[in-house]
N, C-alpha and C positions, 0 to 999 in steps of 0.2 A: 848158768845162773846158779848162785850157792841157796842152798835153803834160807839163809837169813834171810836171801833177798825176796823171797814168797811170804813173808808171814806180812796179813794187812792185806792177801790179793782175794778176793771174794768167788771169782768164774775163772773158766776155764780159759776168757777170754781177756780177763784182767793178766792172765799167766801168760798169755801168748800176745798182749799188750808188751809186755815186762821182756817180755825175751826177743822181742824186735827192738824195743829201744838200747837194749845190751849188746844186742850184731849188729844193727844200723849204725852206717857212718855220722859220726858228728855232724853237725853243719857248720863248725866253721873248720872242718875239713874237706865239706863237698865243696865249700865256699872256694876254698883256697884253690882244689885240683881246678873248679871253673877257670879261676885267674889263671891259672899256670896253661891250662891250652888254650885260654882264650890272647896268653902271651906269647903261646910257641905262633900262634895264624897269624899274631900283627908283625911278628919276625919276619913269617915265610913273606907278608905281602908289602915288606918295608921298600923302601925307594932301592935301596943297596942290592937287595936279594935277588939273586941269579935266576930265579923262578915264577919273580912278582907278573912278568907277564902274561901267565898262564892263569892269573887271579885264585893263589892258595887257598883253600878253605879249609881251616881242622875242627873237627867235630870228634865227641866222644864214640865208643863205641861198644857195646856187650853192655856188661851188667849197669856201668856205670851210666849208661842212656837210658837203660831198662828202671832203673832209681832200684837195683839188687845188690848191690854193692855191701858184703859183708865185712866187718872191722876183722884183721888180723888178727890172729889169736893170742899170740905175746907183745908186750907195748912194742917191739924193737923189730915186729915185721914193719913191712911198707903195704901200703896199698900198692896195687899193680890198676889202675886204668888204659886200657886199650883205647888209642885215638885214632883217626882215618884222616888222612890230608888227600883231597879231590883236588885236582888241575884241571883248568878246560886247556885242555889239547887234542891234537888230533894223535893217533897211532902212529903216523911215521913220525912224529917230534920227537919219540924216546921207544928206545929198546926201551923194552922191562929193567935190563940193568943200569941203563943210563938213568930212567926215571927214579929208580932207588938210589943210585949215586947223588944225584943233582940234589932230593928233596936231603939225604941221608949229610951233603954238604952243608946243608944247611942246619940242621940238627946241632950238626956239631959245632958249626959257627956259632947256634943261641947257646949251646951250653956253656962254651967260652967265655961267652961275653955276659951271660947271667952266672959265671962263676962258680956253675952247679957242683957240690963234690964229687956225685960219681959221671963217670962216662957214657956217654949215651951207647945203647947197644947194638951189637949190630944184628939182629934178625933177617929168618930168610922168606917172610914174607911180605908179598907188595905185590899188586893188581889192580 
């Protein structure tokens, strides 16, 4: 927060008012990540999806559930939100690898087909 932006704040909590609205995420950028995994779930549970009979669900995860979500610190970071996609399956329906591959197939098929610029990542966790 630059000093200009203090002068006009009265308490301690006027300044710690100020300085949540400066690192809090916009809302119509919490708006948009909603849309974007509430887009990636209706992918995974589309008629087509290799996975739909396991009934996909993706939910957010960490801070972004938590509603802590601080804004990047140069306009040209990204947000990073951590998302969970649950299957109801049983334990013999997938190795762990198979389960990363299968949902990980799908991934990339939404990012194709939503044209996204960069490439979905490949991470080494999944549980």
């Amino acid at each position: 927060m630059k000093p200009s932006e203090t002068k006009g704040l009265r308490s301690h909590e006027d300044v710690l008012e100020a300085i949540v609205k400066t690192i809090d995420i916009p809302e119509n950028l919490d708006h948009l990540a909603r849309e974007r995994y509430q887009s990636i779930g209706n992918w995974l549970d589309r008629d087509a999806s290799t996975i739909k009979q396991y009934d996909p669900e993706v939910s957010p995860q960490g801070s972004f559930l938590l509603g802590t979500v601080i804004r990047p610190i140069g306009d040209a970071d990204e947000y990073d939100i951590d998302l969970v996609c649950t299957l109801k399956s049983r334990k013999q329906d997938f190795s762990m690898a198979k389960l990363k591959g299968a949902v990980g197939t799908e991934i990339i098929r939404y990012a194709e087909a939503a044209k996204m610029k960069n490439e979905p990542e490949d991470r080494r966790r999944c549980g």
